[in-house]
N, C-alpha and C positions, 0 to 999 in steps of 0.2 A: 166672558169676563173682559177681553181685549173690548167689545162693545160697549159696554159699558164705561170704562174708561175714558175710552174716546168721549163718548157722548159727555162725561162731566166733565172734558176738556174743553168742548163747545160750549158748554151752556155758557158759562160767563158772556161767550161773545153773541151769545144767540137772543138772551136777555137784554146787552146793552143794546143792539141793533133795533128792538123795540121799545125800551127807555126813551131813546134819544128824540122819539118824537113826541115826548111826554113836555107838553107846558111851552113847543112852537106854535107861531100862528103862521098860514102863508100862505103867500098870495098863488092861486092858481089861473095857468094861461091855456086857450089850447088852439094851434096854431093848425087849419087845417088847409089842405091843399090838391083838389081834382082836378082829374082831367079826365073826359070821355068824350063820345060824337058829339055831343051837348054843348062840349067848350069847357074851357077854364074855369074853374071855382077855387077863390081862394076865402076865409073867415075866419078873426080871431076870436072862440068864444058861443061857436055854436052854441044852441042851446041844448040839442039832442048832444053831444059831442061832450060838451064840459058836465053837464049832468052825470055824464057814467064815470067821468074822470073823478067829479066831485062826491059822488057816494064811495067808490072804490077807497078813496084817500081818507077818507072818514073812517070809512070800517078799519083804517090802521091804524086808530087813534090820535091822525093831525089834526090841529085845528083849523078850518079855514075861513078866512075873513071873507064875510060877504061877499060873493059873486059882484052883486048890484053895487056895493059899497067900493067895490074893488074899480069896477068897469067907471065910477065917476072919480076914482083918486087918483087914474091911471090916464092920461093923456093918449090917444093914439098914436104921437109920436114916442113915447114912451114904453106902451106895449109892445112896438117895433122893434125897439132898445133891447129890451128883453127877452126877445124872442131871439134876435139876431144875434144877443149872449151877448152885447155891448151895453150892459147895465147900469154904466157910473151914472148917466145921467137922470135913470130911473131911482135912485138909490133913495135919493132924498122923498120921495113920494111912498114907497115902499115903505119907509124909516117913520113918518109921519102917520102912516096905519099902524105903528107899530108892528111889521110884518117881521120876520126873522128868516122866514123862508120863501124863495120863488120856486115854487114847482111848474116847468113847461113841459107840454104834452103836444107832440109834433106828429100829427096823422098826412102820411102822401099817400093817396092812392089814384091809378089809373084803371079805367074799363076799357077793353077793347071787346067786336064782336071775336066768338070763335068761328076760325080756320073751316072754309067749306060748309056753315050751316048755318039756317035760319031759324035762328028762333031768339027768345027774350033774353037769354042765359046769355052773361058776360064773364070772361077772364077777369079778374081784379088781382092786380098787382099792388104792392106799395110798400111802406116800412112805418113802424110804429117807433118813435121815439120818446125818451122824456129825460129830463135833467134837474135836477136841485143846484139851487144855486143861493149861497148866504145874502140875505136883503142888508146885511151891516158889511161888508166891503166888498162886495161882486164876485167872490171864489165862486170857483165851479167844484161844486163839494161830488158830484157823482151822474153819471152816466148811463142809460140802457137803450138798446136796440133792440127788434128784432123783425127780418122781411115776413114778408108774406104773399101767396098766389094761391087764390081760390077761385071756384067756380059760381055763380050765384046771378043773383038778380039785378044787378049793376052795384055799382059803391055802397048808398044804401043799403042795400038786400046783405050787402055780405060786414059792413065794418062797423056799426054800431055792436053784435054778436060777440064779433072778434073781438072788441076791445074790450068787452067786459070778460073775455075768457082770458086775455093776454095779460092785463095790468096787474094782476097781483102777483105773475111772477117775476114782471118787469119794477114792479115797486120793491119785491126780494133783492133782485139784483141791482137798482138803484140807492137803496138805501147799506146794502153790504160796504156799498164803498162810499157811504156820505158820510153815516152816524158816526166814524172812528172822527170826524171832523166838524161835524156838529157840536156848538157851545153845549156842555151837558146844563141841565134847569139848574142846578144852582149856580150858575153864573149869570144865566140868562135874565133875570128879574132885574139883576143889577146892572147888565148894558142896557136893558129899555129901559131903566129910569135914569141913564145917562142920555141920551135919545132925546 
């Protein structure tokens, strides 16, 4: 019975936490960043990289605005902006696809060989981030992290895997503390047609 309870005490907020993505559109980034023997690799937008980010966000019922459509309304100076979570000057571009929402997905990781042995198998370190942030006045609506260190086939071999096993419970924990702050749809219709 105490179970019970509980649980009809969650629902309300368990329900709104997936409402709230109900009737957004947003713009999706993904900001990635290597490093191994290889050298430095930085790209906003991979294609393997935002593909898993862009199904993942789907399957939670967001809308998102064209990749292709995004990557011509968005200036490289501008995706910079955004990524770097200094947004005002992105806003207006964001505002113009009628976006409501910036979802950025922040991948670091490094390869190193392991300690005393030869062979193909790499340490891969790094952290998975991501953030929502309101396209109609730059708040930073929510938050998630989380590290990681595995053993595998260099970056490649281990972090496209990882992210499709990570992001749904980093999209849990980023939207737990977005949605209380997210315009609920019935307002939402009404600031894009002010827009």
């Amino acid at each position: 019975m105490p179970f019970l309870l509980l649980g009809l005490l969650l629902l309300p907020g368990l329900l709104q936490a997936g409402d709230c993505l109900e009737g957004q559109r947003a713009i999706l980034l993904v900001d990635t960043r290597f490093q191994s023997e290889a050298g430095a690799r930085h790209a906003v937008n991979d294609p393997l990289y935002l593909g898993i980010a862009s199904q993942s966000l789907q399957a939670r019922g967001l809308t998102l605005i064209d990749p292709k459509v995004a990557q011509k309304g968005l200036t490289e100076a501008q995706k910079t902006l955004i990524l770097q979570g200094d947004v005002v000057g992105a806003l207006e571009a964001a505002q113009r696809m009628k976006a409501t929402l910036l979802v950025n997905v922040y991948l670091t990781a490094f390869a190193r060989p392991l300690p005393g042995l030869t062979t193909n198998l790499r340490s891969v370190s790094g952290q998975i981030a991501v953030k929502a942030i309101d396209a109609r006045d730059g708040r930073l609506l929510g938050e998630a992290r989380r590290s990681f260190r595995k053993v595998g086939l260099g970056i490649e071999g281990v972090l496209p895997g990882l992210l499709e096993q990570s992001l749904p419970g980093l999209w849990d924990r980023l939207f737990a503390a977005a949605c209380p702050r997210i315009a609920p749809p019935e307002t939402l219709e009404r600031r894009l047609d002010e827009l």
